[in-house]
C-alpha positions in Angstrom: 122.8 106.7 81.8 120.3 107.0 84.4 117.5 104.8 83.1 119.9 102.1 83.1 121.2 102.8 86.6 117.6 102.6 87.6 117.1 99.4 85.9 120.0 97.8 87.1 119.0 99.2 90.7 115.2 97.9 90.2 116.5 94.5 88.9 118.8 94.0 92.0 115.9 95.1 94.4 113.6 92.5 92.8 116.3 89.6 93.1 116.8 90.5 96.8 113.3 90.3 97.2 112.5 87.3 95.9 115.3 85.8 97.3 114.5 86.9 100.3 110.7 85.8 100.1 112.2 82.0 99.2 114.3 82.0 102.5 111.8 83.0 104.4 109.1 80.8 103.8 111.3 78.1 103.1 112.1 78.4 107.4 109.9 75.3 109.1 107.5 76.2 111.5 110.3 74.9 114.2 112.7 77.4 113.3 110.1 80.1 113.2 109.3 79.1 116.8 112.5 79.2 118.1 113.8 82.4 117.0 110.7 84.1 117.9 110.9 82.5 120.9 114.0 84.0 121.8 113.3 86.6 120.1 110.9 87.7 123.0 112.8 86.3 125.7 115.6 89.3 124.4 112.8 91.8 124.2 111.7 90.8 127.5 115.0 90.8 129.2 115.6 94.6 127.8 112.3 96.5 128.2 110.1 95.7 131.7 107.5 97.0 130.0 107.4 95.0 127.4 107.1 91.4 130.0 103.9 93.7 131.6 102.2 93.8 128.5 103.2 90.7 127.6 101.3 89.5 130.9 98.2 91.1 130.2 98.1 90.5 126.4 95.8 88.3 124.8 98.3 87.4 122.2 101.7 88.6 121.4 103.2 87.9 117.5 106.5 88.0 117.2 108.9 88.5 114.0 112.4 87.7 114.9 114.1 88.9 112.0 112.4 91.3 109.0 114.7 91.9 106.5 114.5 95.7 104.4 116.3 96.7 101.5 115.8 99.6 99.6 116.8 101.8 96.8 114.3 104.4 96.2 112.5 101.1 95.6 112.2 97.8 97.5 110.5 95.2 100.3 110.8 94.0 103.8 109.2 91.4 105.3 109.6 88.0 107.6 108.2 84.9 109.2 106.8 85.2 113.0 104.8 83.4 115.7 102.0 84.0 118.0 102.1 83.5 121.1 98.6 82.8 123.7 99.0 82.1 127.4 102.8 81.0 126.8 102.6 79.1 123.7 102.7 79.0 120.1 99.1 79.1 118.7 99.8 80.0 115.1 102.1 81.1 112.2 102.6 85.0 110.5 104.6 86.7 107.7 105.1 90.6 107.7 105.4 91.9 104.3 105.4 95.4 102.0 106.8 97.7 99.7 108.9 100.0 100.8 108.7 103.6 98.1 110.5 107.0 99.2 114.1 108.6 100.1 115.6 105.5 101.3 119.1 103.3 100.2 120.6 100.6 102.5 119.5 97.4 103.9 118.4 96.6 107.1 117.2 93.9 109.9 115.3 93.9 113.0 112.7 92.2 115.3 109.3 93.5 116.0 107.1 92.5 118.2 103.1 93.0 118.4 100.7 93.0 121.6 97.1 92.3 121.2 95.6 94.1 124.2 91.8 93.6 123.2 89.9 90.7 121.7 88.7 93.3 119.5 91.7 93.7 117.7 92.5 89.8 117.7 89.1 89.5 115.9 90.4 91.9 113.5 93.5 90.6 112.5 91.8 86.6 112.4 88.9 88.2 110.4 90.3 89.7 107.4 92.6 88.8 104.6 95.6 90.5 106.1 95.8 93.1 109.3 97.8 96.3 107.9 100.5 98.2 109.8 99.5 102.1 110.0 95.8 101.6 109.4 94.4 101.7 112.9 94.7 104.3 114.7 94.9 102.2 117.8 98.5 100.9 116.9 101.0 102.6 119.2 104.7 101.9 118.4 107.1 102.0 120.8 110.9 101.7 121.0 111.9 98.8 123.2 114.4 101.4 124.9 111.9 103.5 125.7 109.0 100.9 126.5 109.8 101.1 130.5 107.5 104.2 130.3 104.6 102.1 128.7 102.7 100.1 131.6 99.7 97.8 132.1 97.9 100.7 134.2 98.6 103.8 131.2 98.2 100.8 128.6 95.0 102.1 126.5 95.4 101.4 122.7 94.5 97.8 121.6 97.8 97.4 120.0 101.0 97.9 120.7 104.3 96.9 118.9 107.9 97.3 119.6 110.5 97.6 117.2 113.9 96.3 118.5 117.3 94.9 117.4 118.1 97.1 114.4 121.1 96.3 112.7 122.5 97.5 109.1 122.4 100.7 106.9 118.9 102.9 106.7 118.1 105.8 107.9 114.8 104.2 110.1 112.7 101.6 110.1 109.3 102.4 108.2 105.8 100.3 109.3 103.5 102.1 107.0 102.1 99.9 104.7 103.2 96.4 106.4 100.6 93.8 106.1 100.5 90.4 108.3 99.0 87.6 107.0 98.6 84.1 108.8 101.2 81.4 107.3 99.5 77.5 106.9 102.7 76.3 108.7 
């Protein structure tokens, strides 16, 4: 009984995933740049801190909407845009595998500030910049991002993680890889 419950739950992970990977890239580049766009503008509006990094980064990618599902098992990832002094330079998808104590389903936004050229070169340079890698990531939570400010601003990344909605327990980065889209 419980090999097939796991089958039939591994089965409907997989179809959400690849339905989920179909609409996602199946999003034109225009669409992409309007949600991300507004997208920001909310994250902007909500955290201060946020619009001061934003200011002083030397890019900012942003992922409107990544969708998660998980049982036990299961994926999340998205379409995004990067921004450079106020315009859209270029096209991203977030994606990974998702393995633990999780069930549910889940969306949010996230949003990632280059702070260095350094880190820039990094994610232009290789096959992929991964999530929870570099230690010079700093997550923060867009409610709490007023306490983040150009002047204590030291990490060469920084991303913010905002409009949740759905069922899971928390939103997991580890193991998210962002790859540049030929959009």
């Amino acid at each position: 009984m419980h090999k097939a419950l796991l089958a039939v739950c591994l089965f409907f992970l997989a179809a959400v995933a690849v339905l989920g990977a179909r609409a996602a890239h199946a999003a034109s580049a225009k669409d992409i740049d309007q949600e991300a766009t507004a997208a920001l503008n909310a994250l902007y509006a909500k955290s201060p801190g946020a619009r001061a990094l934003g200011e002083k980064a030397k890019a900012v990618i942003v992922f409107p909407t990544v969708y998660k599902a998980a049982l036990v098992l299961g994926g999340q990832g998205g379409n995004g845009a990067m921004f450079q002094d106020g315009r859209i330079v270029g096209h991203y998808n977030i994606g990974g595998v998702v393995a633990g104590l999780e069930a549910g389903a889940q969306a949010y936004s996230y949003a990632l500030f280059f702070m260095s050229d350094g880190a820039l070169e990094r994610l232009n340079s290789v096959k992929g910049f991964e999530i929870g890698m570099d230690p010079n990531i700093v997550v923060v939570n867009a409610g709490a991002g007023a306490n983040v400010s150009t002047t204590t601003a030291q990490r060469d990344v920084y991303g913010y993680v905002y409009g949740t909605s759905g069922l899971m327990g928390g939103v997991s980065l580890q193991g998210l890889k962002i790859t540049r889209l030929a959009k």
